[in-house]
Backbone as XML, in Angstrom:
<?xml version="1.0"?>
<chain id="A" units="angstrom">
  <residue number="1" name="UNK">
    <atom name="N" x="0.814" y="-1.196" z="0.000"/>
    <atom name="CA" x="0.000" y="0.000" z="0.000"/>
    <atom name="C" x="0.857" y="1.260" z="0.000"/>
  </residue>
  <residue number="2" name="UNK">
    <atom name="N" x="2.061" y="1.110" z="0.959"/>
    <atom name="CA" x="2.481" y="2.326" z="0.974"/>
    <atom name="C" x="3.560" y="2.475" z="-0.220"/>
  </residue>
  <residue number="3" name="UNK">
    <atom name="N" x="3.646" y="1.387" z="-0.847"/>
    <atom name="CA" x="4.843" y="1.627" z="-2.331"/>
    <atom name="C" x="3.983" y="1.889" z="-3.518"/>
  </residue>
  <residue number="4" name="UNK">
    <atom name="N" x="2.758" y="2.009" z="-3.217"/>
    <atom name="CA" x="1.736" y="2.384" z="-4.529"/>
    <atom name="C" x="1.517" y="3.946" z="-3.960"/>
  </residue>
  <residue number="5" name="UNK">
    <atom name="N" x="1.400" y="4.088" z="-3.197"/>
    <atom name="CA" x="1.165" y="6.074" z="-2.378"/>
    <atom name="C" x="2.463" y="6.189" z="-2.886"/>
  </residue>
  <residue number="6" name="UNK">
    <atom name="N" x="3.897" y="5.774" z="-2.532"/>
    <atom name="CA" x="4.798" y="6.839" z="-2.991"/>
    <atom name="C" x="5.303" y="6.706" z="-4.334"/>
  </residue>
  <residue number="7" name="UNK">
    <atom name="N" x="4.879" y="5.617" z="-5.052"/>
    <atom name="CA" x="5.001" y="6.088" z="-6.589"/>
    <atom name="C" x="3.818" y="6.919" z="-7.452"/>
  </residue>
  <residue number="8" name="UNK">
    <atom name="N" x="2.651" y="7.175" z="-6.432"/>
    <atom name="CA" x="1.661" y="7.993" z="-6.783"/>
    <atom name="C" x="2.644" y="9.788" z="-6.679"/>
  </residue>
  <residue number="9" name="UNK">
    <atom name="N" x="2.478" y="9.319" z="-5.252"/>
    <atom name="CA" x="3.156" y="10.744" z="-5.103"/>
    <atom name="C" x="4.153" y="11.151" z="-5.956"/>
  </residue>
  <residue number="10" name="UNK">
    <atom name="N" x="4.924" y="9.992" z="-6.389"/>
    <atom name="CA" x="6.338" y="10.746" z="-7.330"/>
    <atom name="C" x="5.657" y="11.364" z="-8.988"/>
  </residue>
  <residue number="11" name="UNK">
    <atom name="N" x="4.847" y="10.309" z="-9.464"/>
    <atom name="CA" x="4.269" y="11.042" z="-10.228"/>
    <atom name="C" x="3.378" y="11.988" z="-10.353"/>
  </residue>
  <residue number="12" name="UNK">
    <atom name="N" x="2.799" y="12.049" z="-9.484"/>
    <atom name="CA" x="2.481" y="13.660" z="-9.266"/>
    <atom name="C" x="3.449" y="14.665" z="-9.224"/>
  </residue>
  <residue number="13" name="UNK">
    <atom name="N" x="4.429" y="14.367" z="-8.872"/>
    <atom name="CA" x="5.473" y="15.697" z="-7.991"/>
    <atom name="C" x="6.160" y="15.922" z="-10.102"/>
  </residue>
  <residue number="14" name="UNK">
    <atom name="N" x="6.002" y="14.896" z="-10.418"/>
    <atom name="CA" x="7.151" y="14.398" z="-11.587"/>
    <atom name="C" x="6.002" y="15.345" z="-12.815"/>
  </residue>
  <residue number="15" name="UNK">
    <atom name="N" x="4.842" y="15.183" z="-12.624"/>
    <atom name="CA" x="3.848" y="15.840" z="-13.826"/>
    <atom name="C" x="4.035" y="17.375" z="-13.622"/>
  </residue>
  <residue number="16" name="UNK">
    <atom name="N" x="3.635" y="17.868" z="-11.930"/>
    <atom name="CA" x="3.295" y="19.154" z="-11.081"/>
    <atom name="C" x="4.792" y="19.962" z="-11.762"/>
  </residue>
  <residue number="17" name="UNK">
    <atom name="N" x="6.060" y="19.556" z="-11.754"/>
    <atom name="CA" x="7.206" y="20.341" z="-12.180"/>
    <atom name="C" x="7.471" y="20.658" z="-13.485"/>
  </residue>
  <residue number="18" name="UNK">
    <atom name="N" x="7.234" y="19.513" z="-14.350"/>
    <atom name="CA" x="6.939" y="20.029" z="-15.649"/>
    <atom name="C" x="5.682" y="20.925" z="-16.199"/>
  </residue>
  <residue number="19" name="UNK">
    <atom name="N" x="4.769" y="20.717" z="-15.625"/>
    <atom name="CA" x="3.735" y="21.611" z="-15.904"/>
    <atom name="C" x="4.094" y="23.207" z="-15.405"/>
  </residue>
  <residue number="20" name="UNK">
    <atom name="N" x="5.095" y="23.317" z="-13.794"/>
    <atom name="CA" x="5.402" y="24.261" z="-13.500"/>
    <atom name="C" x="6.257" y="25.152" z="-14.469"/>
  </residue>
  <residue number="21" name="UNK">
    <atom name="N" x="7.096" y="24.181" z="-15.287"/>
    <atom name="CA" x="8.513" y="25.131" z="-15.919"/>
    <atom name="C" x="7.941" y="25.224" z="-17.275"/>
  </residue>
  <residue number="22" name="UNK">
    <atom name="N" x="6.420" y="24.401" z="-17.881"/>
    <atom name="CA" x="5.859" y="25.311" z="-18.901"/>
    <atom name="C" x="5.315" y="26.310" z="-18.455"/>
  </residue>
  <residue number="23" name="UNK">
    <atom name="N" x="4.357" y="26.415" z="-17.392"/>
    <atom name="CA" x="3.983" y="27.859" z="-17.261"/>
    <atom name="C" x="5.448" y="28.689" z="-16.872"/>
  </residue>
  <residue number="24" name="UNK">
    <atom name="N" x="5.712" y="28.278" z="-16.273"/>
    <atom name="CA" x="6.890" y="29.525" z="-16.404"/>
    <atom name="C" x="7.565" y="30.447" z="-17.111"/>
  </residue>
  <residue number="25" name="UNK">
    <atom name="N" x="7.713" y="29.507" z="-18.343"/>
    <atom name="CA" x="8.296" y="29.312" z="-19.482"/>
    <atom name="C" x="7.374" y="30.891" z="-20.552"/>
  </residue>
  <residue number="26" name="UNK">
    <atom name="N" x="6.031" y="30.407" z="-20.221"/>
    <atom name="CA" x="4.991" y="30.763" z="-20.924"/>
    <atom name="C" x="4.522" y="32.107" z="-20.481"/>
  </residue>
  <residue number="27" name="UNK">
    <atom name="N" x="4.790" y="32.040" z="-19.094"/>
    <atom name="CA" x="3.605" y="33.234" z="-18.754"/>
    <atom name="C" x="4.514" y="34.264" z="-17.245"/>
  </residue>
  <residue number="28" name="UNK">
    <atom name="N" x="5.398" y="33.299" z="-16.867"/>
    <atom name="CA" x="6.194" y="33.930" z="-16.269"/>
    <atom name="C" x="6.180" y="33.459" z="-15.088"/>
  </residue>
  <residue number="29" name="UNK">
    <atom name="N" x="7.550" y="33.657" z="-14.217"/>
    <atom name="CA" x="7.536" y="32.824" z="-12.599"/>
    <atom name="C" x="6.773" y="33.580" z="-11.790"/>
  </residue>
  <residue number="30" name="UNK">
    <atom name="N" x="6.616" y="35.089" z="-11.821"/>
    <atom name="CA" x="5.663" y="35.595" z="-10.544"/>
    <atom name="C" x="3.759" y="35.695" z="-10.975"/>
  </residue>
  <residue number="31" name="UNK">
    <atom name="N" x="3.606" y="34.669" z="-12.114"/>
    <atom name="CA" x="2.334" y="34.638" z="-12.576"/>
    <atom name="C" x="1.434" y="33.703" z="-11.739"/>
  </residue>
  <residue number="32" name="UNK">
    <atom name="N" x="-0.029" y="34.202" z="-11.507"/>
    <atom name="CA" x="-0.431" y="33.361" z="-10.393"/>
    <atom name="C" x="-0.503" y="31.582" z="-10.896"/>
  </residue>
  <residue number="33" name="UNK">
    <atom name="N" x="-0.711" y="31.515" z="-12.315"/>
    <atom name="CA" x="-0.944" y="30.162" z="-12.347"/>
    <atom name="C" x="0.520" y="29.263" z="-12.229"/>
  </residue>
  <residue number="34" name="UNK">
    <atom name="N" x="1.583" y="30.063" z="-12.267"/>
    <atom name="CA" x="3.086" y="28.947" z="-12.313"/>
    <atom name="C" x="3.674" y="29.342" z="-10.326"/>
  </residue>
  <residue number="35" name="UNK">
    <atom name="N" x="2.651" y="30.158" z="-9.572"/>
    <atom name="CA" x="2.940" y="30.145" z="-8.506"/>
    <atom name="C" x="2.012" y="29.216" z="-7.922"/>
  </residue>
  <residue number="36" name="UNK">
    <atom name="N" x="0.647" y="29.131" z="-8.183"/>
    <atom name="CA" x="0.384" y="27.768" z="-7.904"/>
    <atom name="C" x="0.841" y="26.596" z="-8.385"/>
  </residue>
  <residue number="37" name="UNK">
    <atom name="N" x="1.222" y="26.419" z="-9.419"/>
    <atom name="CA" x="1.721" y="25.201" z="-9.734"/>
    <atom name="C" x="3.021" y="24.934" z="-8.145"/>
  </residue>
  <residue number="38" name="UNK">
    <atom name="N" x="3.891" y="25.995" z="-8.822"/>
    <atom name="CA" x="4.731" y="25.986" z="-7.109"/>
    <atom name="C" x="4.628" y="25.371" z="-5.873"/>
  </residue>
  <residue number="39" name="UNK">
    <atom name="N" x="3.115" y="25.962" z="-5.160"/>
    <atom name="CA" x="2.372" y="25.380" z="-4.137"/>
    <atom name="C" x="1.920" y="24.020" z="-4.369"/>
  </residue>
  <residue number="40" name="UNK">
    <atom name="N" x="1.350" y="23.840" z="-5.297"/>
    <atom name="CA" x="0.702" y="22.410" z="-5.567"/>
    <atom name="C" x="2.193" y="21.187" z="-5.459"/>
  </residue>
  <residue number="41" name="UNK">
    <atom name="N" x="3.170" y="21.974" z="-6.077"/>
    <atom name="CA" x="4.599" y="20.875" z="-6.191"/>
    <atom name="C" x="5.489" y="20.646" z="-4.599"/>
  </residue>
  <residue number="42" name="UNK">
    <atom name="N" x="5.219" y="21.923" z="-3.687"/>
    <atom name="CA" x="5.620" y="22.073" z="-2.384"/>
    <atom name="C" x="4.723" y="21.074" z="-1.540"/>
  </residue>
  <residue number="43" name="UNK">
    <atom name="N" x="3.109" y="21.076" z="-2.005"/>
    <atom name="CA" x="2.915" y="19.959" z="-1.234"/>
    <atom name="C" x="2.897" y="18.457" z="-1.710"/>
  </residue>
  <residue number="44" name="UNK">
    <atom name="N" x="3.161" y="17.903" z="-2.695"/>
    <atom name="CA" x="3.339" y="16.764" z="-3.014"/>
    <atom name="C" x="5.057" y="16.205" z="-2.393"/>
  </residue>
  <residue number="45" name="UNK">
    <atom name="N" x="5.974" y="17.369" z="-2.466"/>
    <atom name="CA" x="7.220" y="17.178" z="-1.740"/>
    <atom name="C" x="6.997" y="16.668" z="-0.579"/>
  </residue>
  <residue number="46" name="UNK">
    <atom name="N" x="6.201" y="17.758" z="0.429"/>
    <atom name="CA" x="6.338" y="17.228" z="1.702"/>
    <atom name="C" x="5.450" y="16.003" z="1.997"/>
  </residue>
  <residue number="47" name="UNK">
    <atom name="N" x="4.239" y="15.751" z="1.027"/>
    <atom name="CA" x="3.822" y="14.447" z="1.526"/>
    <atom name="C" x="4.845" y="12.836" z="1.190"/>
  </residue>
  <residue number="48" name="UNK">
    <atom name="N" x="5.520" y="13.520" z="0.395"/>
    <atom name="CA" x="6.569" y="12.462" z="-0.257"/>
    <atom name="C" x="7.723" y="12.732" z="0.973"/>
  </residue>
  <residue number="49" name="UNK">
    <atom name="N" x="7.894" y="13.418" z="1.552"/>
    <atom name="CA" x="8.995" y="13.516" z="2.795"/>
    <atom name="C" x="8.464" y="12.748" z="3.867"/>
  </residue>
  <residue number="50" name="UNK">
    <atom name="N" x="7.131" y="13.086" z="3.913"/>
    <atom name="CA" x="6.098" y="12.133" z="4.939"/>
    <atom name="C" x="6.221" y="10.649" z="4.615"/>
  </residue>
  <residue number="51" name="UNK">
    <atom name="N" x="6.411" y="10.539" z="3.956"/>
    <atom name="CA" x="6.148" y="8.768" z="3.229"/>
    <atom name="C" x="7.779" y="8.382" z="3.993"/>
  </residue>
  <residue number="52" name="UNK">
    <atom name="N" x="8.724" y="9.228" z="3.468"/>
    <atom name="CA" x="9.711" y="8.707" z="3.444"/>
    <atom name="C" x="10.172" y="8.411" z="5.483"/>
  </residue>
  <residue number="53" name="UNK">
    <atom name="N" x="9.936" y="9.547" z="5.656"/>
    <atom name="CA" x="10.137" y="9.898" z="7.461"/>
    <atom name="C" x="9.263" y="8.720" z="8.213"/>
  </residue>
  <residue number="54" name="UNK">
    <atom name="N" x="8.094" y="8.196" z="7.593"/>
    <atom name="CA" x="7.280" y="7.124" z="8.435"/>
    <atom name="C" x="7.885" y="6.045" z="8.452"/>
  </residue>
  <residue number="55" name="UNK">
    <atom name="N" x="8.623" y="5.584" z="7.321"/>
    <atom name="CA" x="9.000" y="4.598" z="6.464"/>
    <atom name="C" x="10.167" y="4.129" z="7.485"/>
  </residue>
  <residue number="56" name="UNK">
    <atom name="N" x="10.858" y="5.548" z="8.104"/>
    <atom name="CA" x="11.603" y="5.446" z="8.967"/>
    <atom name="C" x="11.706" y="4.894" z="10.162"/>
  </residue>
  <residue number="57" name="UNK">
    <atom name="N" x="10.434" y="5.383" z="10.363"/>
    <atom name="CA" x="9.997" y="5.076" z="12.216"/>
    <atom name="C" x="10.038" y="3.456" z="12.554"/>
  </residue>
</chain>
């Protein structure tokens, strides 16, 4: 269960960054839609830090 969540999560994090550096690309880094993308990629990180830190315990 939890090796299907963190290859979920990686592909998310893996789609969320490329989608980020086209908008970027496109419309600019302080534009609201490539600063959400930002946010949206900050939290797939930390739930993927979460996976990893439990994994630990």
């Amino acid at each position: 269960m939890k090796q299907v969540l963190k290859k979920e999560v990686l592909a998310n994090i893996e789609l969320k960054r490329k989608e980020m550096i086209v908008f970027a690309q496109k419309v600019g880094y302080t534009n609201e839609r490539t600063v959400k993308c930002s946010q949206d990629l900050d939290m797939y990180l930390n739930k993927y830090q979460l996976i990893l830190l439990n994994r630990m315990s």
